[in-house]
N, C-alpha and C positions, 0 to 999 in steps of 0.2 A: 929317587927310586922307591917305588911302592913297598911296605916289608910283604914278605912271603907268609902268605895266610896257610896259616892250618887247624883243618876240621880233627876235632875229637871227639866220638860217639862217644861218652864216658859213661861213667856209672861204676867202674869199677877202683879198686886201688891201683892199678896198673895205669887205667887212665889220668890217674891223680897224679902218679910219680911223673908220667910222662909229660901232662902240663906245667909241673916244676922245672923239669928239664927244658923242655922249647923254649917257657917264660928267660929262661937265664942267657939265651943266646938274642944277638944284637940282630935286629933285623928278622924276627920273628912275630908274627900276631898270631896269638895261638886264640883259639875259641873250646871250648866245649861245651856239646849238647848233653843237657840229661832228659831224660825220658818224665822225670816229675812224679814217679813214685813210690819216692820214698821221701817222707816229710822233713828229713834232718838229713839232709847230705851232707858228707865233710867238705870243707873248706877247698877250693881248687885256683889254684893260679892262671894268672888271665882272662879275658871274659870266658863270659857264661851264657847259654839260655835257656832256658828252658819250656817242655814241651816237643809233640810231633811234629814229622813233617810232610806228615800227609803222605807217605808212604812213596814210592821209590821217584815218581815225579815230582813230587813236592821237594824231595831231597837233592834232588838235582836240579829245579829251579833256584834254589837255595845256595848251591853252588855256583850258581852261573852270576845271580845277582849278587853276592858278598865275596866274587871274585877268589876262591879258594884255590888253593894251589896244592894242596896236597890231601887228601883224607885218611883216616886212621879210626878202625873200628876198632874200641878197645870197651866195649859192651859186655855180659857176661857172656861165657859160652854156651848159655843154652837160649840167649837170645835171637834166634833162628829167624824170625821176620825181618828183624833189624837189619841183622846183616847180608839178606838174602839184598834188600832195600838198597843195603849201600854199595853192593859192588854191583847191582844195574845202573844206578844213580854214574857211578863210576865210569861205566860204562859209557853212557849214554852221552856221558861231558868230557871223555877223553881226560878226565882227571886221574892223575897217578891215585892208588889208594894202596893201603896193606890192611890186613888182620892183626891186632894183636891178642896171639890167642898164651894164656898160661900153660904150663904143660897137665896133662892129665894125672890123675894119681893112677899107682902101679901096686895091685898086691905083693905083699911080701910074705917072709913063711911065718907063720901062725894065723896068717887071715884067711878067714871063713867068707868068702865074699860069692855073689851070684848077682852074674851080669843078669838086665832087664836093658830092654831098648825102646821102655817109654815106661808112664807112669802107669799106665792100665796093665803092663808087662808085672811092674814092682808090685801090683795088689794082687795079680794072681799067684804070684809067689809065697806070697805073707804067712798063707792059713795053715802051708806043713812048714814055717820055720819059725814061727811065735807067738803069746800071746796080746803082749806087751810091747807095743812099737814105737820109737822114736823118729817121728817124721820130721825130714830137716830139707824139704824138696821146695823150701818158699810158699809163699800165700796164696799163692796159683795152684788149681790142679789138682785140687782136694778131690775134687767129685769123684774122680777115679779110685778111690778108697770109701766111699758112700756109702756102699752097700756093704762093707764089712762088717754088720754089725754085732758079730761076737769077739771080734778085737776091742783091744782099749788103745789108743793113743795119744801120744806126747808131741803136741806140735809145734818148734821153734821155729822164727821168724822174727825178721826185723820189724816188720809191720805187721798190724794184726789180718789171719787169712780172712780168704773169701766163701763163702759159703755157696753148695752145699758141703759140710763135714759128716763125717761119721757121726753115731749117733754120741757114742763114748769118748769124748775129744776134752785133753787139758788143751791150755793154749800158754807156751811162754814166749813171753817178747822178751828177746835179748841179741844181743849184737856181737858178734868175732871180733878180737879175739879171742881165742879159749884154752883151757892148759889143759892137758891129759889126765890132773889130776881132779880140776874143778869137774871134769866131761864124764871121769869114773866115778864120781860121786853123785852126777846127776842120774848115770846110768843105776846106780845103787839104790836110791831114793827113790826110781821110781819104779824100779822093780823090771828094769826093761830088760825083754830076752833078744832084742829083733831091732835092725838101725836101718832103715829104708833114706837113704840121700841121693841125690845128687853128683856125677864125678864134675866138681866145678874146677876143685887142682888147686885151690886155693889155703895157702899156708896157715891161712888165718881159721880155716874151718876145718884143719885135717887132724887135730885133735880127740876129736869123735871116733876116727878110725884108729888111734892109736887104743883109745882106752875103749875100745870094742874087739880089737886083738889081747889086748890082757886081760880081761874079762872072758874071752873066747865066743862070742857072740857072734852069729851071723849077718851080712850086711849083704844087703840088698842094691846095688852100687846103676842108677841109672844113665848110662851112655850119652857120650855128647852128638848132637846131631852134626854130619856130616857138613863142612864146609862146603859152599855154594863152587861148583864146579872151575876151575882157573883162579880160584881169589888165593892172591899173595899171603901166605901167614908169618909172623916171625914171632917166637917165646916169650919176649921183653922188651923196654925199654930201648936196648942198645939195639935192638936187631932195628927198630923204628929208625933210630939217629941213623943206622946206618944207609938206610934207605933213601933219607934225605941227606948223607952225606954231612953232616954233623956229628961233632966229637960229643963223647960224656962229658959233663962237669966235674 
């Protein structure tokens, strides 16, 4: 009997736990996809490939010829093409598929936070709440702060961004995880009054927001795009197992 193939759109740490988890059960082929950019991905159990698939037909040809039995988008949440791709892909081949999506972060009391629902939203906010902004929205999508040019900004990323930037732009390349203490000292050092990110939900980058509530700084917190209409989501790991009917390890 063939083992039971399963797709994982990875990229994230979620996708990672979960192909440790598949990998450990008997009768399992687990695969995942990365998207190829980011030059040093971590390490991931079972195969691998990398690269596109040519968008939501190519991702379903792709299923049909390596026989997939299950798919799992466990891509970031603001990766909106991708998964828009995978549950037509889905669709289209009668393959079961889920979301896995992390949960979103939640203001709490001392945060100074203002929703935006895109990146063009986050820079019109910018100019009455700082001078000094700490850009943490990835290497994509700078243009949308272009024209700010009486701001100064600090932009981390794990790979270096894409241009166009502001005209006033540090750039640091550094990678999550981060303590509240090392995130308040960066905040201190660079003199930032303003944290424009991302709501990714991710444990590993929610450090910024703690040491921007002790600091008392406002945050500019940009919305996740709505999941593609009928697509299954589940928080974690086990909601996945669950889905395939498989235990935790």
């Amino acid at each position: 009997m063939s083992p039971r193939h399963i797709l994982i759109l990875g990229g994230t740490t979620e996708a990672r736990e979960l192909a440790a988890a598949l990998a450990a059960h008997p009768g399992v082929r687990v695969t995942t996809s990365l998207a190829g950019r980011v030059s040093r991905p971590g390490a991931v159990e079972g195969e691998v490939r990398v690269g596109g698939f040519g968008g939501a037909e190519g991702l379903a040809d792709w299923l049909r010829a390596e026989h997939v039995d299950f798919l799992v988008d466990a891509t970031h949440p603001f990766a909106e093409s991708i998964t828009a791709n995978a549950v037509r892909a889905a669709r289209s081949t009668a393959v079961p598929a889920v979301v896995l999506r992390r949960p979103g972060w939640h203001a709490g009391p001392g945060d100074r936070w203002h929703d935006a629902g895109s990146l063009d939203e986050a820079a019109a906010l910018l100019p009455g709440l700082g001078h000094r902004v700490l850009l943490t929205t990835g290497r994509l999508g700078l243009a949308a702060f272009a024209h700010l040019t009486d701001l100064h900004f600090v932009v981390r990323s794990v790979e270096p961004p894409e241009p166009p930037m502001p005209p006033h732009t540090e750039v640091l390349l550094a990678r999550g995880p981060f303590t509240p203490a090392a995130e308040s000292a960066l905040l201190r050092e660079h003199r930032i009054d303003v944290l424009v990110t991302k709501d990714s939900g991710a444990h590993a980058t929610s450090a910024k927001l703690t040491a921007a509530r002790f600091r008392a700084l406002p945050v500019v917190l940009v919305r996740r795009p709505p999941l593609p209409d009928g697509a299954d989501a589940v928080p974690d790991t086990a909601g996945v197992l669950e889905r395939l009917g498989l235990t935790a390890g």
